[in-house]
N, C-alpha and C positions, 0 to 999 in steps of 0.2 A: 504493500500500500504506500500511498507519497504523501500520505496526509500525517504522520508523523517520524519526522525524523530527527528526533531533541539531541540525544546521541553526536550525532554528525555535523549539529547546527552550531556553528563559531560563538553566534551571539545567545542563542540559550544559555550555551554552557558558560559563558561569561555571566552572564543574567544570576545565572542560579549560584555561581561561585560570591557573587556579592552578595546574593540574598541570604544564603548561607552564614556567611561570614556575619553581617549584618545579625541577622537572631543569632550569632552566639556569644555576640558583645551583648546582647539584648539580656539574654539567659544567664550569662556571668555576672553581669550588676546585678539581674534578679536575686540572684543566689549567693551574693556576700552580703553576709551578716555580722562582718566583723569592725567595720566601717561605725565611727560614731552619728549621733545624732543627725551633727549637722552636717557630714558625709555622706549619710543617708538620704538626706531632702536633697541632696545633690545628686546623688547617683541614682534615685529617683527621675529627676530632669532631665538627667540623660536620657535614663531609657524611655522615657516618654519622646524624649524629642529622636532618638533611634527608632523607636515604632514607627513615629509619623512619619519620618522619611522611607522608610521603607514601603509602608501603604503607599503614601505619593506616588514611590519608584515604581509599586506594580500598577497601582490607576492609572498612570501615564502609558508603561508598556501596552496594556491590554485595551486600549484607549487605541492605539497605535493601530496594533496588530489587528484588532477588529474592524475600524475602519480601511488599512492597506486591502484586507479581504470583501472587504462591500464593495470596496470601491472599484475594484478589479473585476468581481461579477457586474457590477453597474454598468460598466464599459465594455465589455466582452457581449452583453444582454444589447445595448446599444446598435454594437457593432453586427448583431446578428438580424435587426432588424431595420438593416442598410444606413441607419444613421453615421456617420461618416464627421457629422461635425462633432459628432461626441471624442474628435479625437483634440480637440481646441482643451480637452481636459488634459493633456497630456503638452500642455506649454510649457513644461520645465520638464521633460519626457527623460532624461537620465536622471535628474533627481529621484523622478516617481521609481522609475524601474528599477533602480536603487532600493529603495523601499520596499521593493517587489523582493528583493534578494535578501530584504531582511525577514521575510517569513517562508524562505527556501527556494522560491520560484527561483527558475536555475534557465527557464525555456526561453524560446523565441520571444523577441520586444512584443508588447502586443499593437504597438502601433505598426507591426510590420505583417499581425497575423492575417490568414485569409479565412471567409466567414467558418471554412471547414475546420479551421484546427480553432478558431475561437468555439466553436459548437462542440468540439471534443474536448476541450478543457472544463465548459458545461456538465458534458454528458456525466451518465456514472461513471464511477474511476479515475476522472480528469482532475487536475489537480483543484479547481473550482468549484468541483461537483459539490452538492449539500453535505452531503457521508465524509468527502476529506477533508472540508473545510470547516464542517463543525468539530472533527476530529483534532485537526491540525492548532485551531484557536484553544476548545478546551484545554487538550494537552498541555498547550504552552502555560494556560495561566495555573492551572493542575500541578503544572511544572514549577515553576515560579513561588506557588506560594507553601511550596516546602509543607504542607500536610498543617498546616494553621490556618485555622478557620476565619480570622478574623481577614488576613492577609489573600483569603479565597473570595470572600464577601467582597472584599474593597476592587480583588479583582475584576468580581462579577460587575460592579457598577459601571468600572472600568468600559467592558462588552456592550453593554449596553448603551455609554454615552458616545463612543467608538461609533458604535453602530446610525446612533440621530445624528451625529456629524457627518455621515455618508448620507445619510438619507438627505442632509437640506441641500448640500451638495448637486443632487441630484433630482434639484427642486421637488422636496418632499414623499419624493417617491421613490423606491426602487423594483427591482424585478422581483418578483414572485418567487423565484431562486432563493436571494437574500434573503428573505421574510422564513422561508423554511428551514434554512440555516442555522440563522439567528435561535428559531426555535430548539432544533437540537442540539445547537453547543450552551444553550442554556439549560436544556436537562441535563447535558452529562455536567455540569457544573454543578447543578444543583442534587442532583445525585451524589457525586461528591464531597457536598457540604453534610447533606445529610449521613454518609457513611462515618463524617468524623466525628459526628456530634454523636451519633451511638455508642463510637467508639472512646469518647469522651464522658458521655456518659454510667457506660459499661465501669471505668476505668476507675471513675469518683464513686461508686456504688460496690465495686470491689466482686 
């Protein structure tokens, strides 16, 4: 399948080495207790202000990555229904494609595609398709927020405002594609949330 591949991906695994790092600065102030009073209101601040940036840091990514992927069905859906001027969205055309490589797309520019291989990256299996791309977006923010729930949530909002900044984009509307997408990388996300709050639960109940 080409809708995940976190492993192989540069900036994931960048992503997740700071995220990482990040919650265990987080977890080490948690856990000294050896710190006086007024070390403690201080090492307190930190990690509040270490949480926050971290949220930020994944709202932003998944703000990104959601919208790169709307935007791409938007233009490829476009494109398949002979619109031509929809390529005026693509004015800073290495910039974009750019950003194309930053959620793996490795293929052909699609300002150079023909309607056949924009309809095969559509279809099922295609890197575009609803199955890879809610695959591909889950995963990443899945990925990212290191099995913390609070850090999955902020993701999730992340998805979703990602998602209405593609859509005004594309004066309020997008394809029908999008819209089913949208809906299954929010189950497997919310799926996800749910599995750790059991697991959280489970844990506090012993």
């Amino acid at each position: 399948m080409t809708g995940v591949n976190l492993e192989q991906n540069p900036y994931v695994k960048a992503f997740t080495n700071n995220i990482n790092e990040a919650y265990s600065k987080v977890k080490a102030n948690n856990s000294d207790e050896t710190e006086k009073t007024e070390g403690k209101n201080d090492s307190a601040f930190k990690v509040n202000i270490s949480s926050e940036n971290v949220l930020n840091y994944l709202n932003s990514k998944a703000i990104e990555h959601s919208n790169y992927n709307s935007n791409a069905q938007g233009l490829l859906d476009k494109l398949l229904s002979g619109n031509t001027e929809a390529l005026d969205f693509l004015s800073g055309k290495d910039a974009w494609n750019s950003n194309l490589k930053e959620i793996g797309y490795d293929g052909k520019a699609i300002t150079e595609l023909s309607s056949h291989e924009a309809k095969d990256l559509l279809a099922k299996g295609g890197f575009f398709s609803i199955d890879e791309t809610s695959l591909r977006v889950s995963s990443f923010v899945i990925s990212l927020s290191n099995d913390n729930i609070d850090a999955l949530q902020e993701s999730r909002k992340g998805i979703v405002q990602g998602f209405k900044e593609a859509e005004k984009m594309w004066g309020g509307e997008l394809p029908d594609i999008s819209y089913k997408t949208q809906e299954k990388t929010l189950e497997f996300i919310d799926k996800k949330i749910a599995e750790l709050i059991d697991k959280k639960t489970k844990d506090v109940l012993g």
